[in-house]
C-alpha positions in Angstrom: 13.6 1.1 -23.9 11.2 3.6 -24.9 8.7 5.1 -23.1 5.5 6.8 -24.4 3.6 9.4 -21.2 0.6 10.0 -22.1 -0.3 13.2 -20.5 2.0 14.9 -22.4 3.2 12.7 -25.3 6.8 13.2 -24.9 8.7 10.2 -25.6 11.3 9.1 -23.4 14.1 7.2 -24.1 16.8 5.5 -22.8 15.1 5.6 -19.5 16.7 4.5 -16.1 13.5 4.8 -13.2 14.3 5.7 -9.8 11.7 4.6 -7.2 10.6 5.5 -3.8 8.5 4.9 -1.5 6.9 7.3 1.2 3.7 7.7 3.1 2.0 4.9 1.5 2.4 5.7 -2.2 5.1 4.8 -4.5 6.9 7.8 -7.0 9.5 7.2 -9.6 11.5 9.6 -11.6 12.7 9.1 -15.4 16.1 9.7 -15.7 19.2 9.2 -18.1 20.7 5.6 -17.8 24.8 6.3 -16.3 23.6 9.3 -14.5 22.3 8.5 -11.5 25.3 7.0 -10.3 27.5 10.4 -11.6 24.9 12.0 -9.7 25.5 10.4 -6.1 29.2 10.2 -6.3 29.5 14.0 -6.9 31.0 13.4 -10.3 27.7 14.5 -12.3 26.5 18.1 -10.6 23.9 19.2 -13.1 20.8 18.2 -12.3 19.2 18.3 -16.1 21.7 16.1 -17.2 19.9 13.2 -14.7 16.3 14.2 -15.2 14.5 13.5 -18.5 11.9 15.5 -17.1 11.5 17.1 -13.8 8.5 15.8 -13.3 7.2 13.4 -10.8 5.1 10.0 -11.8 3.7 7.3 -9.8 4.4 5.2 -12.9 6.8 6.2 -15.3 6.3 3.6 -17.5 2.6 4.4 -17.8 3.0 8.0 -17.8 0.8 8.3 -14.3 1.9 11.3 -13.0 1.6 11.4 -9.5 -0.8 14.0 -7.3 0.4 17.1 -5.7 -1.4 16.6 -2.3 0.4 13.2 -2.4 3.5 14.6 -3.1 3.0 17.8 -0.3 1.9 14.8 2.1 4.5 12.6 1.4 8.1 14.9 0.9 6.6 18.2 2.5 6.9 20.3 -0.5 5.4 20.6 -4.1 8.7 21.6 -5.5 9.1 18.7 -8.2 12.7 19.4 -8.7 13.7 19.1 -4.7 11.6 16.2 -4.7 13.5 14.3 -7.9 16.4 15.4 -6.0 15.1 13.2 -2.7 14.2 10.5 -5.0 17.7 10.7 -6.4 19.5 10.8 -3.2 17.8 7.9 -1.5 15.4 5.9 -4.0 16.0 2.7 -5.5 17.8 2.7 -9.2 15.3 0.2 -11.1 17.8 -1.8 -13.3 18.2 -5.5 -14.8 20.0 -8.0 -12.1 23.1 -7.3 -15.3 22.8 -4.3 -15.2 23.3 -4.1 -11.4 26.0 -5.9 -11.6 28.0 -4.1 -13.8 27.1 -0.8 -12.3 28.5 -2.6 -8.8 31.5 -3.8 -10.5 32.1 -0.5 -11.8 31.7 1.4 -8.4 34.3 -1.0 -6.7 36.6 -0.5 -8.8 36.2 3.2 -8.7 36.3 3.0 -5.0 39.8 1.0 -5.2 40.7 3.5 -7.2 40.4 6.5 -4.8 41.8 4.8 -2.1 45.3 3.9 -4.3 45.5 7.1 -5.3 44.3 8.8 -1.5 47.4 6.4 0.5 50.6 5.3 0.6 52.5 1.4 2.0 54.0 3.8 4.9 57.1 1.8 4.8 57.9 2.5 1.2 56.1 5.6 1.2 54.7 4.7 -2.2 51.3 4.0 -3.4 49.5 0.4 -4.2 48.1 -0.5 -7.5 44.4 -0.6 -7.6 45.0 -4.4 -8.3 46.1 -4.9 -4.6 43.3 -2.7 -3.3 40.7 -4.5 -4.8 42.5 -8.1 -3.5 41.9 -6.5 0.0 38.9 -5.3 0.0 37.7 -8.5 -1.0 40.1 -10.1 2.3 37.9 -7.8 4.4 34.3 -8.8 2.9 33.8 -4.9 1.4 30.1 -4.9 -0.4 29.3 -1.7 -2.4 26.4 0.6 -1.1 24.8 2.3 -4.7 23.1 4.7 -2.8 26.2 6.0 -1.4 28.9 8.1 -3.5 32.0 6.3 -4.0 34.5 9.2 -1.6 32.2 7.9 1.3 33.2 4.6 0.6 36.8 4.8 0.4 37.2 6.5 3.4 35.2 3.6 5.0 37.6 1.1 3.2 40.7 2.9 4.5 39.0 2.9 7.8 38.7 -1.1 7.5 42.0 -2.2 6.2 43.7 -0.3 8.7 41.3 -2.0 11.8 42.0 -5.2 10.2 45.8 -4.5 9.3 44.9 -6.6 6.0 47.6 -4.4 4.4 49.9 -1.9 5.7 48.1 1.5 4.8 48.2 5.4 5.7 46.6 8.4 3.9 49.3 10.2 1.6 50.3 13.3 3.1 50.2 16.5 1.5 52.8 19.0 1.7 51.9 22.4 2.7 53.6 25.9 3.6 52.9 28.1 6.0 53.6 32.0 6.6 52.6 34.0 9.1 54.0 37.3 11.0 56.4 37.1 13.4 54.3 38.0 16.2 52.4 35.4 16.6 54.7 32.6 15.1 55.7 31.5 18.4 52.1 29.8 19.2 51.5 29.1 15.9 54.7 27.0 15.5 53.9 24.9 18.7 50.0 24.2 17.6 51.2 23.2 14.0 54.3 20.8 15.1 51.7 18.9 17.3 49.7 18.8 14.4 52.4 17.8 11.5 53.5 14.3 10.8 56.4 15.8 9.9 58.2 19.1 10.0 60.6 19.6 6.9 61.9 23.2 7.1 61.8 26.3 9.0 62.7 29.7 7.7 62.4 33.1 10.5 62.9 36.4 8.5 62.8 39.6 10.1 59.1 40.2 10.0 57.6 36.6 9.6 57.8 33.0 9.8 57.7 29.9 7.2 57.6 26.2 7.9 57.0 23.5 5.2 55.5 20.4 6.6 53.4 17.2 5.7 50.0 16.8 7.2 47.5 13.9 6.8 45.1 15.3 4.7 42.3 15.5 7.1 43.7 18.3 8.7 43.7 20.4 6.6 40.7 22.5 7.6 42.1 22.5 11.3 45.0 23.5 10.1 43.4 26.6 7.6 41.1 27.6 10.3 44.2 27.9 13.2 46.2 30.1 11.0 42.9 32.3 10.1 42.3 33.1 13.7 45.5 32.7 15.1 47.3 35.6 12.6 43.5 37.2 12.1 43.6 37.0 8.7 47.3 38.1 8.2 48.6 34.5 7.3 48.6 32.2 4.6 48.8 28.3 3.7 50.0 27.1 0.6 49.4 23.6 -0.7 52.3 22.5 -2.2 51.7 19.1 -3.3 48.3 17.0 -2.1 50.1 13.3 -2.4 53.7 13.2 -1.3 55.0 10.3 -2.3 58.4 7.9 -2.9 59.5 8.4 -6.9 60.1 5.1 -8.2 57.8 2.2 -9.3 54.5 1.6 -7.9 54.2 -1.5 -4.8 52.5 -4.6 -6.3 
């Protein structure tokens, strides 16, 4: 689809409008078709490769740009950019019922696909094809949100299969290592082992401490920010390995 604006005569192509609607008036945005969704799953960060043009229309197809007091009125600002940016975020991707579908289809499967490679069968300890994970998200009624980014989503799936037991599922854990100076290894330990799913080695040398150890993922700020003020700076976490999981084949 082409598009001819006729307040400035630049031809757009290729055009995917985003639409929304505040304070009584009705603004779109002309953007690249496969972008928007790269855009609010975090994938696509830069902002011109989304926006044909920053600026804002009240019909895109008409090239009727739309008026500053109505845009001040309705988003609070006459920044064009920061308003694309709301329009983005929350406005409504104006696309063919086929070509909905497709971009659906393609965002479930990218969400099955995070949460295979984000957990583990905690028996096995090894991870589950996307196959399976798209079987049980369809056992638990999962819809896509668009408007949502697809990380978002797979935690929320996670969430659900493990409510519902559908499968047997945990986060991965990664495997970190820890240093810190003897001093204060003695509280730091004890927080940290409550904190661990499991503790795999300990090591005391004369002037500090090291323990390697899996934690869920989550955790991992907790963790950072303990040894931070704990140690006051002097001690460190190293990530050894973000998914630790059983070496053989994968569990269909």
């Amino acid at each position: 689809m082409s598009i001819f604006t006729p307040t400035n005569q630049i031809r757009l192509t290729n055009v995917a409008v985003v639409r929304q609607k505040r304070a009584g008036k009705r603004f779109e945005i002309a953007c690249y078709k496969n972008k928007v969704m790269g855009w609010r799953s975090g994938v696509e960060k830069d902002i011109d490769e989304v926006l044909q043009t920053h600026t804002v229309f009240t019909n895109v197809s008409k090239g009727e740009v739309a008026k500053k007091q109505d845009m001040v009125k309705a988003f609070g600002t006459e920044d064009q950019t920061e308003i694309c940016k709301q329009i983005l975020k929350k406005g409504e991707l104006q696309v063919s019922e086929k070509e909905r579908q497709a971009q659906l289809e393609s965002m479930y499967k990218d969400i099955a696909t995070l949460v295979a490679d984000m957990c583990v069968n905690p028996d096995t300890k090894r991870p589950y094809t996307v196959g399976l994970i798209e079987k049980a998200m369809k056992d638990v009624h999962f819809s896509v949100k668009p408007t949502r980014n697809t990380k978002q989503q797979a935690l929320e799936v996670i969430k659900k299969l493990k409510e519902t037991e559908t499968i047997n599922i945990e986060r991965a854990q990664m495997r970190i290592k820890v240093t810190v100076p003897q001093r204060e290894a003695k509280k730091v330990r004890t927080k940290l082992t409550k904190i661990a799913k499991k503790v795999e080695g300990e090591n005391w040398e004369d002037d500090e401490f090291n323990m390697v150890a899996l934690m869920d993922p989550g955790c991992f700020r907790e963790v950072d920010e303990l040894i931070r003020v704990e140690t006051k700076g002097k001690g460190s976490m190293e990530l050894l390995s973000l998914k630790e999981v059983e070496e053989g084949d994968e569990k269909f």
